[in-house]
C-alpha positions in Angstrom: 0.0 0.0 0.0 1.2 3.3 -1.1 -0.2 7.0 -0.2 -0.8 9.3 -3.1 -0.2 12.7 -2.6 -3.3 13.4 -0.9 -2.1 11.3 1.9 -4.8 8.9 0.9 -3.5 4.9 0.8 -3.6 3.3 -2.5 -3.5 -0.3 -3.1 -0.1 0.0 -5.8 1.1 -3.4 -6.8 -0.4 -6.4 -9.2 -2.6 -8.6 -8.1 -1.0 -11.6 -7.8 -2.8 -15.0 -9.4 -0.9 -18.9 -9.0 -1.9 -20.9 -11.5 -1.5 -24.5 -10.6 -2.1 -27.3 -13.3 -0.7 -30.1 -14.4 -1.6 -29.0 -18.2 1.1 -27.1 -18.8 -0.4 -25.2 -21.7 -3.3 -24.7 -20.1 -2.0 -23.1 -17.3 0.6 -21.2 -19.5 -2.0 -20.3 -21.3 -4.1 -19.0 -18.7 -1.1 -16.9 -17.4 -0.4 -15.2 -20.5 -4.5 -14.1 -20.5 -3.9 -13.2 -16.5 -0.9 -10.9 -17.1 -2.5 -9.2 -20.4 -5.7 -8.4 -17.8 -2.6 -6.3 -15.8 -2.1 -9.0 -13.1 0.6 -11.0 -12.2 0.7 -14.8 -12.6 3.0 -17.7 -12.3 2.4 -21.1 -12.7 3.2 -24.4 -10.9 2.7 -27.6 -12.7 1.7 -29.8 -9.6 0.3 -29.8 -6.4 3.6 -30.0 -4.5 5.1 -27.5 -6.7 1.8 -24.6 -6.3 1.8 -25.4 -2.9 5.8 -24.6 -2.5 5.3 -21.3 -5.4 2.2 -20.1 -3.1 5.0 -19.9 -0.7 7.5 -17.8 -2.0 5.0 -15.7 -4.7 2.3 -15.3 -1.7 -1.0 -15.0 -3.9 -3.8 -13.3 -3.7 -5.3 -15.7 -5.6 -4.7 -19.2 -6.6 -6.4 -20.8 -9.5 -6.2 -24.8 -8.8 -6.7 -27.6 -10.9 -8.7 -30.5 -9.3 -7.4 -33.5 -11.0 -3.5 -33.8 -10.9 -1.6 -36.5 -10.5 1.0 -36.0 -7.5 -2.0 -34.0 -5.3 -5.3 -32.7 -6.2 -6.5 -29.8 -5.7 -8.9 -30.3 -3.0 -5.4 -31.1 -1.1 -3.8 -28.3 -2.1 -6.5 -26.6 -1.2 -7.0 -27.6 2.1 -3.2 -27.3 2.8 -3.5 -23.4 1.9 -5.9 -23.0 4.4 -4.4 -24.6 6.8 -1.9 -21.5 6.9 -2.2 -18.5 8.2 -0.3 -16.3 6.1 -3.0 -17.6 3.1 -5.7 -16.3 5.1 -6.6 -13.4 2.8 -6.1 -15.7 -0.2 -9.0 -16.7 -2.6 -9.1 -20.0 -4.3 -10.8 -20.7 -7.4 -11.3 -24.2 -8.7 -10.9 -25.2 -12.4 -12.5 -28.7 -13.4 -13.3 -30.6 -15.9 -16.3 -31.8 -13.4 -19.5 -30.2 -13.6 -21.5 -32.3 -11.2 -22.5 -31.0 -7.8 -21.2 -33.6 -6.0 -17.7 -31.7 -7.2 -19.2 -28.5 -6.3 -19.9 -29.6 -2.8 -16.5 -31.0 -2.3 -14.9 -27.8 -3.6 -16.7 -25.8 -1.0 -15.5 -28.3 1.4 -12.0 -28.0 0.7 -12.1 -24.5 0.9 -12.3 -23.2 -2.6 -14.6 -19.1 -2.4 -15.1 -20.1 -6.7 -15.2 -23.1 -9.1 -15.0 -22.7 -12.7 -15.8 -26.0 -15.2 -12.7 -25.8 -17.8 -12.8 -24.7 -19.9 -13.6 -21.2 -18.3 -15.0 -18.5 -19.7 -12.7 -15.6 -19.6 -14.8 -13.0 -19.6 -16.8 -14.9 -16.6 -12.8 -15.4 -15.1 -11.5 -11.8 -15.7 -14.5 -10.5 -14.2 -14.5 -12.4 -11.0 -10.5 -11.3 -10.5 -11.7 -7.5 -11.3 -13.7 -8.0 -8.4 -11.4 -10.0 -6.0 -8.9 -6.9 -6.7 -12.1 -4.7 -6.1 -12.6 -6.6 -2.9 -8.7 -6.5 -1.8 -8.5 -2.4 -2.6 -11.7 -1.7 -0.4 -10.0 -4.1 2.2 -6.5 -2.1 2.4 -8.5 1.4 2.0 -10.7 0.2 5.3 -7.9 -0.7 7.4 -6.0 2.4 6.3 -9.4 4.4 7.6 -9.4 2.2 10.4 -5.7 2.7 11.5 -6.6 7.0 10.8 -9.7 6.7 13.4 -7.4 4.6 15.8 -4.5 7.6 15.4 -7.3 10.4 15.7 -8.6 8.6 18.6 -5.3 8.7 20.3 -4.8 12.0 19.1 -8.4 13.2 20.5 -7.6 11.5 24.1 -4.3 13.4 24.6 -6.1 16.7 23.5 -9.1 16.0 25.8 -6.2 15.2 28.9 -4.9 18.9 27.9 -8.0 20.5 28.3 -9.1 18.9 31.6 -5.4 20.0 32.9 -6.0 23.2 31.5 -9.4 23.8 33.1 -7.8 22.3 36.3 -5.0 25.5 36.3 -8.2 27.6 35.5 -10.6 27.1 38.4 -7.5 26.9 40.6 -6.6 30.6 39.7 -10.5 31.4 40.3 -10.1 30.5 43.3 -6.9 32.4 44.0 -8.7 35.0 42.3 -11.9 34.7 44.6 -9.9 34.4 47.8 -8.5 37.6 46.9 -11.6 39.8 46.4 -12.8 38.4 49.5 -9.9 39.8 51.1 -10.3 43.0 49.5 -13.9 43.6 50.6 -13.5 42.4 54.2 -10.7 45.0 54.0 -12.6 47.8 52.5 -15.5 46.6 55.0 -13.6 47.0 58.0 -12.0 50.3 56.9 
């Protein structure tokens, strides 16, 4: 997150998209498409290998083949979950299966999407639009939320001046009070 020159934050780098599939054309494919849509996308041929790229590319979004041969993507799946730093992530299935027995086990795994291959890409480079949609209104509410918590702070040490302030205020009343007492039981017994 960058701030403009308004001050204002602005969510500045790609949106970041792992493409994992055993189909390496598929998935190269599908990269090429990703990256001319302005994102950024790398691709793992595997399970194992996605799982060990979502690692070191940390994704916004991973786009997972169900059927591969060294580990499906329902377990890849589930293993992203499992970690925290992929909290944020979104994961979108690709699949050749259409049934909603698939459909149901997606959702199981954890998938937020599931495309039947293959997808449509106007369908696909709408739904990233509005995961990076999603992601910008994310950073710009915890940047408004992070503001209110400084203003806050900012608001309490104010207030803390005041009350001291108005504290050293009623104190020289006082002072000031005692005096004109003094002054007319003076002129009174004069």
């Amino acid at each position: 997150m960058v701030k403009d020159d308004s001050g204002h934050s602005r969510y500045r780098r790609p949106f970041r998209v792992l493409i994992v599939d055993d189909n390496r054309d598929a998935a190269d494919s599908l990269a090429m498409l990703i990256r001319l849509w302005g994102h950024e996308a790398q691709t793992a041929y595997g399970g194992g290998a996605g799982l060990e790229l979502a690692s070191a590319f940390s994704p916004d979004c991973c786009l997972l083949d169900i059927s591969m041969p060294d580990m499906d993507g329902y377990a890849v799946a589930r293993r992203i979950r499992s970690r925290p730093e992929f909290a944020g992530a979104k994961l979108v299935a690709l699949s050749a299966y259409s049934s909603e027995e698939h459909r149901r086990r997606a959702l199981e795994a954890g998938f937020d999407h599931c495309f039947v291959k293959p997808a449509d890409p106007s369908a696909l480079e709408g739904l990233l639009t509005m995961l990076l949609q999603a992601l910008r209104l994310a950073e710009r509410t915890e940047a408004l939320a992070e503001k209110n918590v400084q203003i806050a702070e900012e608001t309490k040490e104010l207030l803390t001046e005041v009350k001291e302030e108005i504290k050293d205020v009623k104190e020289e009343l006082k002072e000031v009070k005692e005096e004109l007492r003094e002054i007319k039981k003076a002129s009174g017994e004069s």
